[in-house]
C-alpha positions in Angstrom: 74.3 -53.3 -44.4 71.8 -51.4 -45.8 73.1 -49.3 -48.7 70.4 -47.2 -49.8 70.5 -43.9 -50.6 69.4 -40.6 -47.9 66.0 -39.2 -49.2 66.5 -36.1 -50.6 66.1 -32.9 -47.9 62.7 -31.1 -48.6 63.3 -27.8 -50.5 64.4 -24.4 -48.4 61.3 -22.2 -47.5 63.3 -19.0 -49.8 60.2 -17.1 -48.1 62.0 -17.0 -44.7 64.5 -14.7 -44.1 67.7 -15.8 -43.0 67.6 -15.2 -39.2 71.4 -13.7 -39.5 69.4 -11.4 -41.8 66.5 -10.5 -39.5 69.3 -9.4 -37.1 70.9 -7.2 -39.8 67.6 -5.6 -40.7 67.1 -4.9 -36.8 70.3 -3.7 -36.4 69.4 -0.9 -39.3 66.2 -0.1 -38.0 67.9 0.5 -34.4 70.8 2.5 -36.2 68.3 4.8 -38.3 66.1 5.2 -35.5 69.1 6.4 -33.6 70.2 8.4 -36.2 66.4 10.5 -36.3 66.6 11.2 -32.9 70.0 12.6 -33.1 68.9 15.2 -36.3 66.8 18.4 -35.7 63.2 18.3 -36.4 62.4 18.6 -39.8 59.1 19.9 -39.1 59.5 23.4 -39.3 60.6 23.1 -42.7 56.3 22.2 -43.5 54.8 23.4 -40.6 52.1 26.5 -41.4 54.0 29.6 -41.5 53.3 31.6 -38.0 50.3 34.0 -38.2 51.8 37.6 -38.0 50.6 40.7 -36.4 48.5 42.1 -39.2 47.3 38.7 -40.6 45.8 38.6 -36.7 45.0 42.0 -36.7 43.4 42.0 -40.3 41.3 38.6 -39.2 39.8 40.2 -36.4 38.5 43.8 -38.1 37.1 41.3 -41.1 34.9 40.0 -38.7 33.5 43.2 -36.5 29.9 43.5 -37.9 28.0 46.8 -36.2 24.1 46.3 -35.8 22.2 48.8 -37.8 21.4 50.7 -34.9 25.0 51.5 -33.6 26.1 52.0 -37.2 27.3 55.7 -36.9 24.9 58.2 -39.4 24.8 61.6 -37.2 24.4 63.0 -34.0 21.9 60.8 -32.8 23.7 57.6 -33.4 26.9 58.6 -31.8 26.2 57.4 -28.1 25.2 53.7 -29.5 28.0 53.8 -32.2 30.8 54.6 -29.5 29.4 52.0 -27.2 29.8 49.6 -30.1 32.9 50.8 -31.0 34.0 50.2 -27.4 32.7 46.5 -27.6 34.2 45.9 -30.8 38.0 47.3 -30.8 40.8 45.0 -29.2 42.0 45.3 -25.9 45.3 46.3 -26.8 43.6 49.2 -29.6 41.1 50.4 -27.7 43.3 53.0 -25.2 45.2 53.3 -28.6 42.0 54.5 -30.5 40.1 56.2 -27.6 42.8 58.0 -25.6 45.2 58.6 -28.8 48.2 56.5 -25.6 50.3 54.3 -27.6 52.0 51.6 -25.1 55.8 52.0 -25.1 56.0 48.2 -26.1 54.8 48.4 -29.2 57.3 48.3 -31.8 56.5 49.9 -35.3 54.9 47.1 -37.2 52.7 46.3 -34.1 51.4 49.9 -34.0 51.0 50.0 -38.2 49.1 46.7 -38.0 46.8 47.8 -34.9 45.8 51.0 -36.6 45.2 49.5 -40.3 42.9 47.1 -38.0 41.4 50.1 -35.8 40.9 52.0 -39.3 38.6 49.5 -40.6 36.3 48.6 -38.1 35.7 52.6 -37.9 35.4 53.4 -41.1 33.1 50.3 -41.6 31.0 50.7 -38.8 30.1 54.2 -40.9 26.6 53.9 -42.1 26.5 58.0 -44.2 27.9 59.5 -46.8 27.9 63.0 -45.0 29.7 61.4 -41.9 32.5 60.1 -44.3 32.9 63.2 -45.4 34.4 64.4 -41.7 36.9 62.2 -43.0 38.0 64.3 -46.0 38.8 67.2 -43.7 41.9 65.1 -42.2 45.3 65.3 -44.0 45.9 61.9 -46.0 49.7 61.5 -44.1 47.5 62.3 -40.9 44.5 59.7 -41.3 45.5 57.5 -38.3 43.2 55.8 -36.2 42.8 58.0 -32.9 42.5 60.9 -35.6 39.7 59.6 -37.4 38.0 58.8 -34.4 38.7 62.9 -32.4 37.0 64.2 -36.0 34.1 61.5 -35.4 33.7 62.9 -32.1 34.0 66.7 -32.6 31.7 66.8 -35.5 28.7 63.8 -34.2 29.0 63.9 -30.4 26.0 65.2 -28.2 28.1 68.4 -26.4 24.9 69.6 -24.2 23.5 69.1 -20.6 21.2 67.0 -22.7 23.8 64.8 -23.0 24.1 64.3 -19.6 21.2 64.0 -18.5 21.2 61.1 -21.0 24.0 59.1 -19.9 23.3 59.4 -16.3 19.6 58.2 -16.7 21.1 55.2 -18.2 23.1 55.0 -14.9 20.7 55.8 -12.5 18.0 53.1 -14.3 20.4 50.2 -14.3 19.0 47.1 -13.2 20.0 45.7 -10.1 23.0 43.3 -10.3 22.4 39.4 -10.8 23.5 36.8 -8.7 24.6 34.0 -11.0 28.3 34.3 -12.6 27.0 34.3 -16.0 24.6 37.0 -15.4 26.8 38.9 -13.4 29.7 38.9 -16.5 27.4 40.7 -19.2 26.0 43.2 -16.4 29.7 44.1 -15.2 30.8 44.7 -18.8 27.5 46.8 -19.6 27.6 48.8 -16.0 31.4 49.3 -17.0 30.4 50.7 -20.5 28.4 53.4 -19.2 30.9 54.2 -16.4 33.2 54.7 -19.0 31.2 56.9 -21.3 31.1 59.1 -17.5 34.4 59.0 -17.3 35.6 60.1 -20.7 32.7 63.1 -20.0 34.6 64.5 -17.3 31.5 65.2 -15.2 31.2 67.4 -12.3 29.8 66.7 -9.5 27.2 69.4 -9.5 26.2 67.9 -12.4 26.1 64.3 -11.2 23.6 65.1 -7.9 21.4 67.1 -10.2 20.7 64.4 -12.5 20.0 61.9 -9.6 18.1 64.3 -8.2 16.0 64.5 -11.2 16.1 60.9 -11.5 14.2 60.5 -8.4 11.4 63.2 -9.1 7.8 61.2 -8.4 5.9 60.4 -11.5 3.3 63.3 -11.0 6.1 66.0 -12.2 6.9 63.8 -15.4 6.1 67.2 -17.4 8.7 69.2 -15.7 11.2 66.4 -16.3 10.7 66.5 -19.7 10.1 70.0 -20.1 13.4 70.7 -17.8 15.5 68.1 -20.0 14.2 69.9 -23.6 15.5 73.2 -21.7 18.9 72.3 -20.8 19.9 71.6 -25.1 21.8 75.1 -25.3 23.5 74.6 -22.4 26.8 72.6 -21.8 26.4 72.7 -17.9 23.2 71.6 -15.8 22.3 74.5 -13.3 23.2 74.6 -9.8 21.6 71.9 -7.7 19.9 74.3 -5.2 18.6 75.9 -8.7 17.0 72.8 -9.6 15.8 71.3 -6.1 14.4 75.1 -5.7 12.6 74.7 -8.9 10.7 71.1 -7.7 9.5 72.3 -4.7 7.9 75.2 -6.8 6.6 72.6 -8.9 5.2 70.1 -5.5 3.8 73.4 -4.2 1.9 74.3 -6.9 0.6 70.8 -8.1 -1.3 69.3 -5.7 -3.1 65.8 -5.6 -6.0 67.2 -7.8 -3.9 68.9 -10.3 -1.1 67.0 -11.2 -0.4 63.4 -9.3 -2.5 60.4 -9.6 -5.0 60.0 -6.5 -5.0 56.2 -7.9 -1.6 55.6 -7.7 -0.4 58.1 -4.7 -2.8 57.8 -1.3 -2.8 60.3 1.2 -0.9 58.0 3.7 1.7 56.6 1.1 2.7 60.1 -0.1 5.0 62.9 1.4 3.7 65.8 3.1 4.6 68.1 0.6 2.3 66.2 -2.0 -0.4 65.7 0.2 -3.1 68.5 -0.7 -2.9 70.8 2.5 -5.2 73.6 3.5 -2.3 76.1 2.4 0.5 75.4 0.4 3.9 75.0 2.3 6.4 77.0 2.1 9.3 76.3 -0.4 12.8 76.4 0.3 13.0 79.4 -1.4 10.3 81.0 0.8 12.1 80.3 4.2 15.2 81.7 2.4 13.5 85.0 2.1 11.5 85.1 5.2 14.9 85.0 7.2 
């Protein structure tokens, strides 16, 4: 019988876990894991504070940058710097600023952060020291946003038939609307621009036919447009629109082919009877009036 000794048992691999203590560690991992899911996030404890309504508010105005040409420096600026203004204010400030309507849902910090905002971009789209002074005329505890901007409008804004005859030119030469989506987008928001601008003028309606009247006179009569526009500076209202249609069939009867239009340009066929050069000049409107 063979009596020798066992060879010795190779040395334990210390590098390998005890599997009873792989299932331990699991067990732990599955128990913590457990234990995370059970506890509120923690992540609101880092996370970036929430942006409030004047950090927002603040942002936005630091970033409003008016063009030299609708920075507001007088009179003659005002028309360019409103439509500006109009682009340039937030939805929600822009009936706020305008119309002086603040929206019942507004609480108090809302409304002090909007008009802080609405402040700046005004007084930073201000490109004179004389129109800053319009400013000193307003109370301190009164300097609020809508304020600022009825003083702007008092003191700067065209208040003539002039005026009118402006904005409705603008109207009245707007190009024809695009057929792309794109396109269409930037001509809606410029078309809406000037329809508001008509709006906030509270226009009548003599004075709307007059200007599209005068819109429409022919080339030929370019002097009496301009001469009839320089006229109507001391007045707030356009005249009567029989006044004025009266006053272009003077002009037609009077100017003639040879006088005033451009043969070139104008043939005999192409052109109305009343610019055509008759034997006698016809009769105006005013004429038939009196012969009846």
């Amino acid at each position: 019988m063979d009596s020798s000794p066992a060879p010795p048992s190779p040395p334990r691999d210390t590098s390998s876990p005890d599997p009873s203590i792989s299932v331990q560690i699991a067990t732990l991992q599955a128990q913590l894991t457990a234990l995370q899911a059970s506890q509120p996030p923690a992540a609101a404890a880092t996370a970036t504070p929430p942006v409030t309504a004047t950090q927002a508010n603040t942002a936005t105005a630091s970033k409003v940058v008016f063009p030299k040409h609708a920075r507001l420096d007088g009179p003659k600026s005002f028309t360019n710097w409103l439509r500006q203004l109009r682009l340039a204010l937030p939805n929600q400030a822009r009936g706020y600023v305008l119309d002086g309507v603040i929206p019942p849902t507004w609480t108090a910090d809302q409304l002090a952060a909007r008009d802080d905002a609405a402040r700046e971009i005004i007084v930073g789209s201000i490109d004179s020291a004389n129109v800053l002074a319009t400013l000193d005329t307003i109370p301190s505890d009164d300097l609020s946003a809508p304020r600022i901007f009825a003083a702007l409008k008092a003191r700067f804004a065209p208040d003539d038939a002039t005026r009118t005859l402006e904005l409705f030119a603008r109207l009245w030469d707007f190009r024809k609307m695009p057929a792309s989506v794109e396109a269409y987008n930037t001509w809606l928001r410029e078309y809406m621009s000037i329809a508001q601008e008509i709006r906030n003028a509270k226009t009548s309606l003599n004075d709307v036919l007059a200007t599209h009247v005068l819109a429409m006179v022919p080339s030929c009569l370019d002097s009496f447009r301009l001469t009839f526009t320089d006229e109507q500076r001391n007045r707030h209202d356009l005249p009567e629109l029989t006044t004025l249609t009266d006053h272009i069939c003077i002009q037609l009867c009077s100017a003639g082919l040879s006088s005033s239009c451009d043969e070139s340009t104008l043939s005999s066929a192409e052109a109305p009877r009343s610019l055509r050069a008759p034997a006698s000049p016809p009769p105006c409107a005013g004429d038939l009036d009196a012969r009846d």
